[in-house]
C-alpha positions as CSV (number, residue, x, y, z in Angstrom):
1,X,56.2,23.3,2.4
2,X,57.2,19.7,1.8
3,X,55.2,18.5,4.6
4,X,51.9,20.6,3.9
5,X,52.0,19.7,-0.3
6,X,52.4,15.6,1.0
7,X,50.0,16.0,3.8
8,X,47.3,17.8,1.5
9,X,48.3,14.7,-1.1
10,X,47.8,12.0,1.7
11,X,44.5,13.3,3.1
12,X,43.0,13.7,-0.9
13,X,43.9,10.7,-1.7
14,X,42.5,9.0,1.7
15,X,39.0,10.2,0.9
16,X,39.1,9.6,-2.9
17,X,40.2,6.4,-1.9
18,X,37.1,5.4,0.7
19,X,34.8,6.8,-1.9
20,X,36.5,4.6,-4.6
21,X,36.4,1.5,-2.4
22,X,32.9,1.6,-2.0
23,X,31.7,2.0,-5.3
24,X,33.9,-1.2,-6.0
25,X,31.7,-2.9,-3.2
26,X,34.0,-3.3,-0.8
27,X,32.6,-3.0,2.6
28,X,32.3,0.2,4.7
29,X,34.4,-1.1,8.0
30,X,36.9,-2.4,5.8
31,X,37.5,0.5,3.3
32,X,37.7,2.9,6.6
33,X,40.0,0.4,8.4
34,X,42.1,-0.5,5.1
35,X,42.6,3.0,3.7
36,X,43.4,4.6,7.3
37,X,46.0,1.7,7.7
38,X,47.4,1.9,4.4
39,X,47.9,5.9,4.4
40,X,49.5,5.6,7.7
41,X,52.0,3.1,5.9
42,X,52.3,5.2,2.7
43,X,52.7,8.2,5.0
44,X,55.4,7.1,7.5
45,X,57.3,5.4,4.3
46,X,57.0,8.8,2.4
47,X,57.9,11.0,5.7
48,X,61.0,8.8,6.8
49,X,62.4,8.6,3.5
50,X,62.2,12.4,3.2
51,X,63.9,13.0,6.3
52,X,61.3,15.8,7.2
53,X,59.4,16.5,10.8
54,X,55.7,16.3,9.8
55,X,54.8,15.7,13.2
56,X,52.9,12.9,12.2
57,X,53.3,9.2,14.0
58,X,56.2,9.0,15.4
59,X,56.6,5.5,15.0
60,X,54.7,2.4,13.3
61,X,53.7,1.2,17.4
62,X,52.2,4.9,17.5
63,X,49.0,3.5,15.4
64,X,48.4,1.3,18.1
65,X,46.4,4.1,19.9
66,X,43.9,3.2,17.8
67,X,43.5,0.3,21.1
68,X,42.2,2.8,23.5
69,X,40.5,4.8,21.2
70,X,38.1,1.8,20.2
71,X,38.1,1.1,24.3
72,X,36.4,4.4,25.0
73,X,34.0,3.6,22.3
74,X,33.0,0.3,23.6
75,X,32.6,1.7,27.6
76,X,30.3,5.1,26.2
77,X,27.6,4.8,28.4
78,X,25.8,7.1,25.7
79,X,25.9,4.8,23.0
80,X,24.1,1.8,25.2
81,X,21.1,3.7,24.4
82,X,21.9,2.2,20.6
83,X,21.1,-1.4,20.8
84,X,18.1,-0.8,23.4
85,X,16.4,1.4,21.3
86,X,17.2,-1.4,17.6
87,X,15.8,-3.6,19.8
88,X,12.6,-1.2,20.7
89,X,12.4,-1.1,16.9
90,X,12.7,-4.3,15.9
91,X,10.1,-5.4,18.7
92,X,7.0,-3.3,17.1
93,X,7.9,-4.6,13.8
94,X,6.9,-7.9,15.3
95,X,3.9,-7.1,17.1
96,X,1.7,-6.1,14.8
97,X,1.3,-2.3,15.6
98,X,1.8,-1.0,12.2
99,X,-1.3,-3.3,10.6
100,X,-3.7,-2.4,13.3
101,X,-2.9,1.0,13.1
102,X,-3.5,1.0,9.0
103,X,-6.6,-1.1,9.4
104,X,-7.8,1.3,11.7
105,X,-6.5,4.3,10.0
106,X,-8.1,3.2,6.8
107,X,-11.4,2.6,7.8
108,X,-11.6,6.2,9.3
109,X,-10.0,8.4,6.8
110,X,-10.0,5.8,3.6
111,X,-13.3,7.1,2.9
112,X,-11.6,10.4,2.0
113,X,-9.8,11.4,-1.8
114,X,-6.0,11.2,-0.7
115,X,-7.4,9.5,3.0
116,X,-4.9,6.4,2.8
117,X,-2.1,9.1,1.8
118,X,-2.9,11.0,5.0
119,X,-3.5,7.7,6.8
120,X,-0.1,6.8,6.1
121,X,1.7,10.2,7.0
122,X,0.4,9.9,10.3
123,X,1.3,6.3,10.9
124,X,4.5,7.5,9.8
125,X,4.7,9.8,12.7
126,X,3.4,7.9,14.9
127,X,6.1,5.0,14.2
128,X,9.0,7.0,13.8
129,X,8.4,8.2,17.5
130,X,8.1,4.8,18.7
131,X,10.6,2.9,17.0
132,X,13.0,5.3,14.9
133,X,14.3,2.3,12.4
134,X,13.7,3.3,9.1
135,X,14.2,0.2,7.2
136,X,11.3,-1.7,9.6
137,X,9.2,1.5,8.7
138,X,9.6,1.6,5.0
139,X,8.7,-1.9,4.4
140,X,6.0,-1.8,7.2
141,X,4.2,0.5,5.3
142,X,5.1,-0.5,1.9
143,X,3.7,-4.1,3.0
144,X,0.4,-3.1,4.5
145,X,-0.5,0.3,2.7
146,X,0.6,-0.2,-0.6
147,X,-1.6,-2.9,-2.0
148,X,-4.7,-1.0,-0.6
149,X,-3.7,2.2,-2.3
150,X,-3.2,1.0,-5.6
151,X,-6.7,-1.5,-5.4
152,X,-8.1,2.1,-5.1
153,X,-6.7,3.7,-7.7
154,X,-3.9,5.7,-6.4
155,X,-1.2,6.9,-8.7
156,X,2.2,5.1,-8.1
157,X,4.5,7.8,-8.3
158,X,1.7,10.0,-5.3
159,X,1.9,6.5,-3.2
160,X,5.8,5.9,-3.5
161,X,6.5,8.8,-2.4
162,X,4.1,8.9,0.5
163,X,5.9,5.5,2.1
164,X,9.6,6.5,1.6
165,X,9.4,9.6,3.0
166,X,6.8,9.2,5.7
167,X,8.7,5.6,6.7
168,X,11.8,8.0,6.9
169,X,10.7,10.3,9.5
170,X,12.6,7.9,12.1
171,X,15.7,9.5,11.4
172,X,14.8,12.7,12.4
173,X,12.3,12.5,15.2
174,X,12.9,11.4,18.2
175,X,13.8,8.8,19.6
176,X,16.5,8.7,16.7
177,X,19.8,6.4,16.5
178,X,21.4,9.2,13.9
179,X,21.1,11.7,16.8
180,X,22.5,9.7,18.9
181,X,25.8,9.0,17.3
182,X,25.8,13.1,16.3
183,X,25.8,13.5,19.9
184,X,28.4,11.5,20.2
185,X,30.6,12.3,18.0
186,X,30.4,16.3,19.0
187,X,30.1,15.6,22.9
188,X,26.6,16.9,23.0
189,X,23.6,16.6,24.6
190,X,21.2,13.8,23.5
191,X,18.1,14.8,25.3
192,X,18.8,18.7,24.0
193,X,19.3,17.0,20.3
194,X,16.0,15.1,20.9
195,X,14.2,18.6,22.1
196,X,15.9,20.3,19.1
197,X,14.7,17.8,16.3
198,X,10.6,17.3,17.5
199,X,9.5,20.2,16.0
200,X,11.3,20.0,12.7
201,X,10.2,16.4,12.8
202,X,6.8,16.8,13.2
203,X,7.1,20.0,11.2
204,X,8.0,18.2,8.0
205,X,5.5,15.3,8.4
206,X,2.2,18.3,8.3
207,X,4.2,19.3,5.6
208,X,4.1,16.3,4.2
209,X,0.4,16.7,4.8
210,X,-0.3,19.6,3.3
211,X,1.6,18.6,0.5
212,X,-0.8,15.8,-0.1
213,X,-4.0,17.0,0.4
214,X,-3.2,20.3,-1.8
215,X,-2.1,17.6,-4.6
216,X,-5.2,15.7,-4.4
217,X,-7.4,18.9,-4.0
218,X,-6.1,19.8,-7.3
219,X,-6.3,17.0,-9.1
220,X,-8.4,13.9,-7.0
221,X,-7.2,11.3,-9.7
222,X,-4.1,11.1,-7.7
223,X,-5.6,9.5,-4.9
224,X,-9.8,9.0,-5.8
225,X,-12.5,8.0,-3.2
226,X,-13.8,4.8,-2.6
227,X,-16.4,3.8,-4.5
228,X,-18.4,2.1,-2.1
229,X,-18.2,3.7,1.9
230,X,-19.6,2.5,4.6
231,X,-21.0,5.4,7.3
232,X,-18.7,6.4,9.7
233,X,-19.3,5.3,13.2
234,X,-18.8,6.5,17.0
235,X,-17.5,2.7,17.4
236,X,-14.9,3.0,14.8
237,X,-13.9,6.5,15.8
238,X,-13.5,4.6,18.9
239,X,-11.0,1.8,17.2
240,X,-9.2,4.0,15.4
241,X,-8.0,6.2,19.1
242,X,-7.6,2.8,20.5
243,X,-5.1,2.1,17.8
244,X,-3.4,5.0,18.6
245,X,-3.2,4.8,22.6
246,X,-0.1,2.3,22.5
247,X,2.5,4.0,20.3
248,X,1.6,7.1,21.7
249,X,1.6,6.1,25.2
250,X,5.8,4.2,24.3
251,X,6.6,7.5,22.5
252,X,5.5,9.6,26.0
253,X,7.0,6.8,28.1
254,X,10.5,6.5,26.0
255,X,10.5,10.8,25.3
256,X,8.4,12.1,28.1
257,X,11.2,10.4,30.1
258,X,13.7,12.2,29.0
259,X,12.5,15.5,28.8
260,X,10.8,15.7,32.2
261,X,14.6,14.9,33.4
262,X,13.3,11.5,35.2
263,X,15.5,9.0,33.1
264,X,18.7,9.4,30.8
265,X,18.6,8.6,27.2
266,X,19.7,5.0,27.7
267,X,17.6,4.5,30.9
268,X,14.6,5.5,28.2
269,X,15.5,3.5,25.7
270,X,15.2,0.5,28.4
271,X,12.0,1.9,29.2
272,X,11.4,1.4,25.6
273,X,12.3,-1.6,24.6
274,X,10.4,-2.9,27.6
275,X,7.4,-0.9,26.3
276,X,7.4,-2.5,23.0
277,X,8.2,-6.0,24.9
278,X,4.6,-5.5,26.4
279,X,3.3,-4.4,23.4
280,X,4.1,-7.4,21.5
281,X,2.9,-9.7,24.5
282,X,-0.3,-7.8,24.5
283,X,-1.1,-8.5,21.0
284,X,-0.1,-12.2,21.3
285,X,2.8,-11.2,18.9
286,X,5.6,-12.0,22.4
287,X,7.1,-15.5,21.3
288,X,10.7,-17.3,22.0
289,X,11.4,-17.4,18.5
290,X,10.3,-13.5,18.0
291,X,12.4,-12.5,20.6
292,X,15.5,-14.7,19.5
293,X,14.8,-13.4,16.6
294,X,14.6,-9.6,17.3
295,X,17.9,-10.4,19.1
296,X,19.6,-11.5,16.3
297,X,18.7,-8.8,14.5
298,X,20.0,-6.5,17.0
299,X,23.0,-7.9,18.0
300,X,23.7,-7.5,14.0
301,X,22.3,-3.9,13.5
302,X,24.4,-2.8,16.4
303,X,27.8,-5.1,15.5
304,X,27.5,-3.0,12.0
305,X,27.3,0.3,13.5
306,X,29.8,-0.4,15.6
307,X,32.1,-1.8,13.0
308,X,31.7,1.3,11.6
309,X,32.5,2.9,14.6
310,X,35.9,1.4,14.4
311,X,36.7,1.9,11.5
312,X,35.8,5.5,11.1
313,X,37.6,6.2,14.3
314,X,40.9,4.4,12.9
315,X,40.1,6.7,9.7
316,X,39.9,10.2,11.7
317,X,43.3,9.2,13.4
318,X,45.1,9.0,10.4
319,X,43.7,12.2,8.8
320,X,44.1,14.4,12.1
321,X,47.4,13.4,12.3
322,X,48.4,14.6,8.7
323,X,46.2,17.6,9.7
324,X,43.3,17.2,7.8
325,X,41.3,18.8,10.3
326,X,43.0,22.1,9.5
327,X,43.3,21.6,5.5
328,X,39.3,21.0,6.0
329,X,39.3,24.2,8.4
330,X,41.3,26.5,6.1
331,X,39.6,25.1,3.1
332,X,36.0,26.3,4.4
333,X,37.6,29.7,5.9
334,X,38.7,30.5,2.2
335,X,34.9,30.2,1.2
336,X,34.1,34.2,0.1
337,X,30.0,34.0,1.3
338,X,30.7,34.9,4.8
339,X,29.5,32.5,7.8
340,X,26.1,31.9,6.1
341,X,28.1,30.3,3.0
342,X,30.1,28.2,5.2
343,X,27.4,26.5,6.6
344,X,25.6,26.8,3.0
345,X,28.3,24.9,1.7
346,X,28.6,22.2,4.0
347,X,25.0,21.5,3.6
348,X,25.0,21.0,-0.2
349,X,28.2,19.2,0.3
350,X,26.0,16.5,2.7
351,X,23.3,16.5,0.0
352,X,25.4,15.5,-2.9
353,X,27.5,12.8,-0.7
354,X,24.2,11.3,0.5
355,X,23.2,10.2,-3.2
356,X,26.3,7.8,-3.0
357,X,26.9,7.4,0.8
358,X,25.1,6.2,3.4
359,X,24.3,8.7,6.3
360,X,26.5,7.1,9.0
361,X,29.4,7.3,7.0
362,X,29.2,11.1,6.5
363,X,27.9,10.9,10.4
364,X,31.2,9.8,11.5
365,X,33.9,11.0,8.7
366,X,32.2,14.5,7.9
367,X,30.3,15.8,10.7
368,X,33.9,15.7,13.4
369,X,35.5,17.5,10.8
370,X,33.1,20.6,9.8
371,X,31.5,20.4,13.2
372,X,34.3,22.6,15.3
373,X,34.6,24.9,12.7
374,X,30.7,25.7,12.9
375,X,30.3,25.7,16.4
376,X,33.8,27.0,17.5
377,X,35.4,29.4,15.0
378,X,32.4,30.7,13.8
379,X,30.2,30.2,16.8
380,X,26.6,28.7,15.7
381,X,24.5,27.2,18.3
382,X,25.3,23.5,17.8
383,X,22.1,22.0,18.5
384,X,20.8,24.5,15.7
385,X,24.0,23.2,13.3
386,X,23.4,19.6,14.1
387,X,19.5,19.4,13.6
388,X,20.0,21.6,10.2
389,X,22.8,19.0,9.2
390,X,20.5,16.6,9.9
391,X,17.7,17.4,8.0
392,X,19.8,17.6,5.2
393,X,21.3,14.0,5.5
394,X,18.2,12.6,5.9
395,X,17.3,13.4,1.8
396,X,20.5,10.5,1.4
397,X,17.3,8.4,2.2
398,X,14.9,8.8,-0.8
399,X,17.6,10.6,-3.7
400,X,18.8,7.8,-5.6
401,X,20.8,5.7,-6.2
402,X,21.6,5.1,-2.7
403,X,18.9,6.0,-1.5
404,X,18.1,3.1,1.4
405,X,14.4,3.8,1.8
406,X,14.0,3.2,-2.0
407,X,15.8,-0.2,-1.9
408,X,13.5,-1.2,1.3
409,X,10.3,0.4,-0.8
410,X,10.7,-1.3,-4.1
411,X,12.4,-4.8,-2.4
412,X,8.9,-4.9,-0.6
413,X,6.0,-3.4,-3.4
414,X,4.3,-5.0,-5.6
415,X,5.6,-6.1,-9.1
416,X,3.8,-3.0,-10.8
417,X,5.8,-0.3,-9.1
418,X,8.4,0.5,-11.1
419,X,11.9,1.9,-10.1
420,X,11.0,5.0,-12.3
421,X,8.1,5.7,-10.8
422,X,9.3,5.4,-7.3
423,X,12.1,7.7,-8.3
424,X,9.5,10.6,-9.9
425,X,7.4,10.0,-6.6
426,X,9.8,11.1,-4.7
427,X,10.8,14.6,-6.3
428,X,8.2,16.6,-4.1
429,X,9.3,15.4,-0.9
430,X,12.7,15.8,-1.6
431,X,12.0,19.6,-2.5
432,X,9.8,19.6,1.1
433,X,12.9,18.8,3.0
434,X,14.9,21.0,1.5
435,X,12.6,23.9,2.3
436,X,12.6,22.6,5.8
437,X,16.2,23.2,5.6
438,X,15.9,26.8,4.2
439,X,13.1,27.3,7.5
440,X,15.9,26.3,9.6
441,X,18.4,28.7,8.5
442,X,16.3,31.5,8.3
443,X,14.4,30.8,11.2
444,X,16.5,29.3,14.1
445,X,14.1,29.1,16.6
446,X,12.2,26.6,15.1
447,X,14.8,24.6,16.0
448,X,16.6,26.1,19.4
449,X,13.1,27.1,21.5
450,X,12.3,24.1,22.9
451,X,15.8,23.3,24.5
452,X,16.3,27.0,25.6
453,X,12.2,26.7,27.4
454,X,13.2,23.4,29.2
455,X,17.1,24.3,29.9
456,X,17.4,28.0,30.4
């Protein structure tokens, strides 16, 4: 009884600590890294002095299989895919995709009430299945859509929340780092995750759509016309699929790939960030300082994930050995809603922690822990668990105050935007995502069809 009372204590304080840590502003690697070796101190110093077995570390030098844990991180094959496809990212950010693609986009369907807002959804898509880097999105679209929006009289809140959420839709469709390291984490299929998440991807961007053009149906001083349109042309109908040809032709290189079982995840993610290589050359973007540069920023991007890595996996070492994987267990067993309000929970859980976390932390330190119970005790289909969990982390992107896309969308609009109004722009997407979630729970299939077609 001693053991279980100290161990529930250790394990308590371990997270409350972490979340403590980082509202003080202390790094994320080093409030993992810190607070797992700290609670391993505190825990061996409590447990020795008690005289009890807790079958936890048996010794100080036990930590120190925290050494080949890290090892098997740094040789996953998997998680090579990571830096290829930051790189793939980075790359179109630099070669001036995004602009020709608004140009083009805004000529054709600018002419329209709520046309830019529709313009941009689509972009949105069509970036977030070619590059799958939010933060490159975000500010993409903030930089190049947002001044011509408000010079034509959109409302601030209706464009805000166009750019955040459509520049998030990288997290979610595929290619996607976040599914990447779920798939890691629960030893699952990537190209099954991938299959899983298109649909609800491209699901919630038309709902995005719809959401939009019902808005500005009902009231067209969200988003008015143009004053002055030129006629629409065969020639710049012409453009316009032009613009489109490249990003869709990388997305059904890089995910085409993959599903049609010719390359692996990472072999496609080379294929990828050759693709956007080309891209870049092609539109005489390709120089020694762009690629230095998108190098730099890779070898950072994927230093800090793997940092991360580290220190979550030092974190998880520490907690499983005080048992926190069956307090956690027994805790969501006790829930009285059945299966349904075990999963239920979880999901509101992840909501709520994604307003003050970030989405790989609760990747890493949440998922491992809720994920057997799901998919083993009470036997969900984990690509269905994993894509629903998904959807709902990827709200920690627009709900403040952590909200990354937010950051990227007001460090990048102009001076009128305010942080209020970015905020109230947002509500209705927010809502969108969450009835995406409720879709997925009551329908499954949306999520489990494709990967059951190509693998059964």
């Amino acid at each position: 009884m001693f053991d279980l009372a100290v161990n529930e204590l250790l394990v308590s304080g371990m997270l409350l600590s972490f979340i403590a840590l980082l509202f003080l502003g202390v790094p994320v690697v080093w409030s993992l890294a810190g607070v797992s070796f700290g609670t391993a101190l505190i825990a061996l110093g409590l447990h020795h002095y008690a005289g009890a077995d807790t079958h936890f570390l048996d010794s100080w030098r036990d930590y120190s299989i925290i050494v080949p844990r890290i090892w098997s991180i740094v040789e996953n094959g998997v998680l090579v895919a990571l830096p290829l496809f930051v790189f793939m990212g980075l790359m179109l950010d630099q070669s001036g995709l995004a602009e020709t693609l608004m140009r083009e986009f805004a000529a054709t369907l600018g002419r329209f009430s709520g046309g830019l807002a529709v313009a941009v959804i689509l972009i949105g898509i069509l970036l977030a299945a070619s590059t799958g880097i939010v933060g490159a999105s975000v500010v993409l679209l903030t930089t190049v859509a947002m001044p011509i929006m408000l010079e034509q009289g959109y409302d601030r809140r209706l464009a805000a929340g166009v750019i955040a959420s459509a520049g998030t839709l990288g997290i979610l469709i595929p290619p996607s780092i976040m599914l990447i390291i779920m798939a890691d984490q629960l030893a699952l299929s990537v190209g099954e995750l991938f299959m899983g998440a298109l649909v609800p991807g491209i699901l919630l961007g038309l709902s995005y759509l719809v959401y939009v053009v019902a808005a500005v149906s009902l009231n067209p001083a969200l988003a008015p016309r143009p004053a002055n349109v030129t006629p629409l042309t065969a020639q710049g109908l012409l453009r316009t699929f032009l613009a489109v040809m490249p990003p869709l032709g990388l997305m059904v290189a890089v995910l085409g790939s993959i599903f049609a079982g010719i390359a692996t995840p990472t072999e496609a993610a080379g294929i990828g960030a050759l693709g956007a290589t080309l891209l870049a050359f092609a539109n005489g973007r390709l120089s020694l300082t762009v690629l230095y540069e998108v190098a730099r920023r890779t070898t950072l991007t994927t230093s800090f994930i793997f940092g991360i890595f580290i220190g979550a996996t030092a974190f998880a070492l520490v907690m499983r050995a005080l048992g926190g994987d069956d307090i956690i267990a027994a805790g969501l067993h006790s829930i009285p809603f059945g299966s349904t309000g075990v999963v239920v929970t979880i999901l509101i859980f992840a909501f709520i922690a994604g307003f003050f976390l970030d989405w790989l932390e609760i990747t890493l330190i949440f998922l491992p822990l809720v994920g057997p119970v799901v998919i083993g005790d009470l036997g969900y289909d984990p690509i269905w668990f994993v894509i629903l969990f998904s959807v709902a982390l990827q709200t920690s992107f627009i709900t403040p105050p952590v909200g990354f896309s937010l950051f990227y969308l007001k460090g990048a609009a102009p001076s009128e935007v305010t942080t209020p109004e970015i905020y109230k722009g947002i509500i209705p997407f927010v809502i969108i995502q969450l009835l995406i979630v409720v879709l997925i729970i009551s329908r499954p299939e949306v999520v489990t069809w494709l990967p059951q077609l190509v693998y059964d």
